[in-house]
DRENTI-145930 format. One record per residue (C-alpha): residue in three letters; x, y, z negated. Coordinates in steps of 0.2 Angstrom, whole numbers, plus 2048, in hexadecimal, padded with zeros to 3 digits. Example, Ala and Ser with C-alpha at 12.3 -4.5 7.8 and 13.67 -1.06 7.14 Angstrom:
residues 2
ALA83E7EA7D9SER8447FB7DC
end
This chain:
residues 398
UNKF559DCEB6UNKF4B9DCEC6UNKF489F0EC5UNKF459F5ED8UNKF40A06ED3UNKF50A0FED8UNKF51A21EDBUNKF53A1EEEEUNKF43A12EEFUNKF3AA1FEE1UNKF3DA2FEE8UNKF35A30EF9UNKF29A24EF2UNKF24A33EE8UNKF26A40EF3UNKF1BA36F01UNKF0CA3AEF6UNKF06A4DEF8UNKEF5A47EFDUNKEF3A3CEEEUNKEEBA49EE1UNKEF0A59EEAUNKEDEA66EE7UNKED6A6DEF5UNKED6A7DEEDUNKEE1A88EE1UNKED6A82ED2UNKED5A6FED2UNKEE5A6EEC8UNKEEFA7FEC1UNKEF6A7DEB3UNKEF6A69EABUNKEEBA69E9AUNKEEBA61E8BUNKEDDA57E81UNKED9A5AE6FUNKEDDA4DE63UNKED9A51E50UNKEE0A46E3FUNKED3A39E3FUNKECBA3BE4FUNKED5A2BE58UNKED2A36E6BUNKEE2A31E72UNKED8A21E7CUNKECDA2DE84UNKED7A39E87UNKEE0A2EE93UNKED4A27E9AUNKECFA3AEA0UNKEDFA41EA5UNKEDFA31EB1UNKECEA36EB7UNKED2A47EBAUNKEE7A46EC1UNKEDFA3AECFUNKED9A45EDDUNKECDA39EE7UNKEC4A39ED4UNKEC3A4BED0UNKEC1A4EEE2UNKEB0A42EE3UNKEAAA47ED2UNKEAAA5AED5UNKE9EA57EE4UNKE92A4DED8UNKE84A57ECEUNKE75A4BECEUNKE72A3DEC4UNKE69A32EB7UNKE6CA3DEA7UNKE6BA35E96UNKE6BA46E8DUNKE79A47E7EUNKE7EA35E84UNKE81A3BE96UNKE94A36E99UNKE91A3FEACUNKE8EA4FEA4UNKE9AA4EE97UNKEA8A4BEA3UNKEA3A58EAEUNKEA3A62EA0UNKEB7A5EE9CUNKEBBA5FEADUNKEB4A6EEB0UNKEBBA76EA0UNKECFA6EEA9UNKECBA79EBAUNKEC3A8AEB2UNKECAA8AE9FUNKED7A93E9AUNKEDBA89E88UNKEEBA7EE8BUNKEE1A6EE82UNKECEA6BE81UNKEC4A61E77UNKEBEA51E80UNKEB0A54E6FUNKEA0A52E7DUNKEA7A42E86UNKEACA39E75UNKE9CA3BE6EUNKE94A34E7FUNKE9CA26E7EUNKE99A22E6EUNKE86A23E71UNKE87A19E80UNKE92A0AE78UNKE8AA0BE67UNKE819FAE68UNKE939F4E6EUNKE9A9FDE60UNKEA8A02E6FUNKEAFA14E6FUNKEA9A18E5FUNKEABA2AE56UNKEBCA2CE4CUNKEC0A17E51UNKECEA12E5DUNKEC8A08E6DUNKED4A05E7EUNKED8A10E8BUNKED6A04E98UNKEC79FCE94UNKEBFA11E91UNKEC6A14EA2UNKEBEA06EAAUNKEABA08EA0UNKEACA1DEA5UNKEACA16EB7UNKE9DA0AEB5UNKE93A17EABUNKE97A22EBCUNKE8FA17EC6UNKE80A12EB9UNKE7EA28EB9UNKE7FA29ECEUNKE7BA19ED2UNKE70A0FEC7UNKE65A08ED3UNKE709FDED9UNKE7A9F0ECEUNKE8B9F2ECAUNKE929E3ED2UNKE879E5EE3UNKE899F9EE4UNKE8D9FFEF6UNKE86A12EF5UNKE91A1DEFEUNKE92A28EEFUNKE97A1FEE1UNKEA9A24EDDUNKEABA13ED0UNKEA6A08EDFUNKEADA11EEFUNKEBFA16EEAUNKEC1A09ED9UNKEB89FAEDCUNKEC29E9EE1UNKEB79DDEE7UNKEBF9CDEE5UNKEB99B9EEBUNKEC29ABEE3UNKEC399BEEAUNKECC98BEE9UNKED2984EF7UNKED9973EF7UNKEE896CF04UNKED995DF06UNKECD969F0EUNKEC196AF02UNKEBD97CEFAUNKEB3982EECUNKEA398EEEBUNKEA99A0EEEUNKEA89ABEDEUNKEA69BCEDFUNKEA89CAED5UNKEAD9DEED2UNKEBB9E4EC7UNKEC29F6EC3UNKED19F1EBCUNKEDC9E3EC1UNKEE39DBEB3UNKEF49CFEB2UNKEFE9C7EA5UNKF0E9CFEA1UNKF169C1E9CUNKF109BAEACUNKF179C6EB4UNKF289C5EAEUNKF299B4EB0UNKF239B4EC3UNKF2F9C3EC4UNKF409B9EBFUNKF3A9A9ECAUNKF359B5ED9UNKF489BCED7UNKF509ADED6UNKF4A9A8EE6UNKF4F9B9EEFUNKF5D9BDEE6UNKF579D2EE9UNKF479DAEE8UNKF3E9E1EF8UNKF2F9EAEFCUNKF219E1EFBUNKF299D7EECUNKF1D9E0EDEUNKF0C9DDEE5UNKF119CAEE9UNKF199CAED6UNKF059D1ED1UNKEFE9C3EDAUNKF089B5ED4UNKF079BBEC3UNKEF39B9EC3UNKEF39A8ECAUNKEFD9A2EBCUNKEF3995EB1UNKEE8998EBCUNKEE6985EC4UNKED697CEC9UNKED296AECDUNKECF966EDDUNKEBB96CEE2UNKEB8958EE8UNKEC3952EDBUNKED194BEE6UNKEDC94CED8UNKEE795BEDEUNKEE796BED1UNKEE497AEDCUNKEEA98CEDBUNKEDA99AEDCUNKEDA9A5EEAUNKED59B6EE9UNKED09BFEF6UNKECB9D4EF7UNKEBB9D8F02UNKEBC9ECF02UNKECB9F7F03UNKECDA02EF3UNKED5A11EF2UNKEDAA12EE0UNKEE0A00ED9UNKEE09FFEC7UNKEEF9F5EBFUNKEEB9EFEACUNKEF99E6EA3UNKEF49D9E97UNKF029D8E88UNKF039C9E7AUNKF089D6E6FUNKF079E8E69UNKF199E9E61UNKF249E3E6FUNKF379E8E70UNKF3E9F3E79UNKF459E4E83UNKF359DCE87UNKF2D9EEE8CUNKF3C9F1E98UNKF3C9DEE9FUNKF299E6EA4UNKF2E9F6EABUNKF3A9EDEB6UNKF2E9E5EBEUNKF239F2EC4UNKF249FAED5UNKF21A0AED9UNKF14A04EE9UNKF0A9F7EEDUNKF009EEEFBUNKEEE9E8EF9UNKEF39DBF08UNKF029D3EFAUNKEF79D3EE9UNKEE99CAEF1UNKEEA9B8EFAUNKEE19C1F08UNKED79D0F0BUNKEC89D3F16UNKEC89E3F1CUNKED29E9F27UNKED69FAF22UNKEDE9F3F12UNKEE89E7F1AUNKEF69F5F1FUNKEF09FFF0DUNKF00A06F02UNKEFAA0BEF1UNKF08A16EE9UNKF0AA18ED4UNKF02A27ED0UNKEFDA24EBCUNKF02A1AEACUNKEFAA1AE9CUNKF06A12E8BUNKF04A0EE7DUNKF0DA0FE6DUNKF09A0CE59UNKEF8A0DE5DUNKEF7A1DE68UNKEF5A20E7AUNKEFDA2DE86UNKEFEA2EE99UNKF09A31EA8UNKF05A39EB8UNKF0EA3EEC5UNKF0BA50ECBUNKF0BA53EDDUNKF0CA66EDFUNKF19A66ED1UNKF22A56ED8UNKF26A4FEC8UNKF1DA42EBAUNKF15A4BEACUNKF10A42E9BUNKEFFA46E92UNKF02A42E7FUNKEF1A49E79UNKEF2A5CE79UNKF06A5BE7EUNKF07A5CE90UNKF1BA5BE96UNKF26A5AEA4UNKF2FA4BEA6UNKF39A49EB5UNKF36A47EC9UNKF3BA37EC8UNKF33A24EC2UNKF43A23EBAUNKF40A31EAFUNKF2FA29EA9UNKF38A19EA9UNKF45A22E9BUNKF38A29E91UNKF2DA19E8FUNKF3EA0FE88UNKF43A1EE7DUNKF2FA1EE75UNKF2DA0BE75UNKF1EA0FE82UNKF16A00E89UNKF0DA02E99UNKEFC9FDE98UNKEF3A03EA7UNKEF9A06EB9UNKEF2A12EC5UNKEF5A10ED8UNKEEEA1BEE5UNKEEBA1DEF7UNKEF4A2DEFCUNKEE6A2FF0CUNKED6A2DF00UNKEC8A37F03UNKEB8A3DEF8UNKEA9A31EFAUNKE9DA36F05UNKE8FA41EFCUNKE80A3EF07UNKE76A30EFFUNKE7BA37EEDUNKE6EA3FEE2UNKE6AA51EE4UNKE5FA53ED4UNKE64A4EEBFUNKE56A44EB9UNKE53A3FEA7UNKE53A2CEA4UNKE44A26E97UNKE49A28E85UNKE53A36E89UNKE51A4BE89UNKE5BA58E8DUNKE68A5DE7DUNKE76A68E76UNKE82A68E85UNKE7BA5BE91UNKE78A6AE9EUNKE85A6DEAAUNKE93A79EA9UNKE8FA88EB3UNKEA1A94EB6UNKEA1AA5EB9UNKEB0AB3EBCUNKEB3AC1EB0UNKEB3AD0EB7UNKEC4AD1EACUNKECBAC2EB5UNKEC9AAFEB0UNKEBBAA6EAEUNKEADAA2EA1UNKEA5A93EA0UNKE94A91E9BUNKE85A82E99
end
């Protein structure tokens, strides 16, 4: 198989990261916490969606700057994630309920019937809707596929702006398209295939082998006719405008049962690193053409429950968030590589990040929490003040 994830390659991979999600004070991360998962309350898509949100430092960094808004009362998914991530940095429980988020959600996607109380939804598409209601709460006066505020963490730091366009060996080329995505999404069929081909050609993997793997993978069925009908069928090119500082990876499965085989012939595939400049026919700016994204986070699945790596920098080692169980796994990809084979753990979202990301810059964000029409303020939509004890610790308070 065409692993090129060895323990030479991995390690200082790993060890290079110490900016990724390091805190800027003794607070940000102390201990790792759980998130409450009752019989019946299906959490465990949520819950990884947030210990992502909260393990990536240009995230938790941006966010804890951020205190105005568009608030929509109990509905408010602003508030109710500043409430969870301020109950991860002050509380002393070991696993919190992620009750207040849950039930935002469900409010906000109820005319979807997405993220509904006590139902299962995905983790990937909950990820990538939290982001977009951060940018409607921050942000909403510009649309989500034109937003350039300086503040908006969605749009700043997640956001790939991507143009297609074909572009025949005749000369002619089609209209651009452009459009926004949070997550990156590929084929892992695709990807396997494109894998063994690219292999056969070069006989051993190298460097910049995943990210051209990533690219060759999404272009796959992907063929046009020629924009002045010439006749020729013409590959899509994809180009990234801006420079992201977090790229997120979805993997699209043709099943939810796959062997052990199939989820290791995956796996091998993955790279530890990759370069915007080799998953994109071309980029734009220049400031991503030289960009290295490393493997920060994964979020599996198994027999319809979720659960998340993420690798801890001050700890130097991958730990795995199953709901309220939080464990050490091992300071190497290997050793989440072991785990995911021994659990039958199909990866279903990567995250990459950009080990010199920085917070957005604050200065055109909303200073004052106003109340959209149709909403009032409610049980728990006012945010978390904290406090020391004179005893030690803290207490939180709304």
């Amino acid at each position: 198989m065409m692993s090129w994830l060895k323990d030479n390659v991995t390690e200082p991979v790993m060890s290079s990261m110490a900016g990724i999600f390091a805190p800027r004070n003794s607070l940000s991360i102390t201990n790792s916490k759980g998130l409450l998962n009752a019989p019946g309350e299906n959490n465990c898509f949520l819950n990884s969606a947030v210990q992502v949100l909260w393990h990536l430092d240009v995230f938790r960094r941006s966010f804890r700057q951020l205190s105005g808004h568009a608030c929509m009362g109990n509905s408010c998914i602003f508030c109710a994630l500043k409430v969870i991530f301020t109950q991860f940095q002050y509380s002393d429980e070991t696993a919190l309920p992620p009750d207040a988020l849950r039930k935002a959600l469900a409010e906000t996607f109820e005319d979807q019937q997405r993220f509904q109380l006590g139902f299962m939804d995905d983790a990937a598409e909950c990820f990538e809707s939290i982001l977009l209601r951060i940018h409607y709460h921050i942000a909403n006066e510009v649309k989500e596929d034109m937003c350039n505020a300086k503040h908006c963490i969605s749009h700043q730091k997640f956001a790939m702006t991507v143009v297609e366009q074909c572009m025949c060996g005749c000369g002619a080329t089609s209209e651009p398209l452009p459009f926004t995505q949070m997550v990156h999404y590929v084929s892992v069929t695709a990807m396997i295939a494109q894998g063994k081909e690219m292999l056969e050609k070069t006989k051993k993997p190298y460097p910049e082998m995943f990210g051209q793997l990533l690219k060759n993978a999404g272009g796959v069925g992907d063929l046009r006719n020629c924009p002045s009908n010439c006749g020729e069928r013409v590959q899509i090119r994809r180009m990234l405008m801006n420079s992201p500082e977090i790229v997120s990876l979805g993997l699209v499965w043709d099943t939810d049962q796959p062997t052990v085989e199939h989820i290791m012939d995956v796996i091998n595939c993955l790279g530890t690193t990759i370069r915007l400049v080799d998953v994109f026919h071309s980029v734009v700016d220049d400031s991503a053409a030289g960009k290295v994204l490393h493997l920060v986070g994964v979020v599996t699945y198994y027999g319809k429950h979720y659960s998340t790596f993420f690798f801890h920098t001050r700890l130097k080692t991958w730990i795995y968030f199953d709901d309220a169980t939080v464990k050490e796994i091992g300071s190497k990809w290997k050793d989440v590589v072991e785990k995911c084979r021994k659990g039958h753990y199909q990866p279903l979202l990567l995250l990459f990040a950009d080990h010199f990301g920085s917070p957005v810059n604050t200065e055109t964000a909303p200073t004052e929490t106003t109340m959209l029409p149709g909403y009032t303020h409610g049980e728990g939509t006012q945010l978390p003040r904290v406090e020391r004890r004179p005893s030690g610790g803290w207490s939180i308070s709304f």
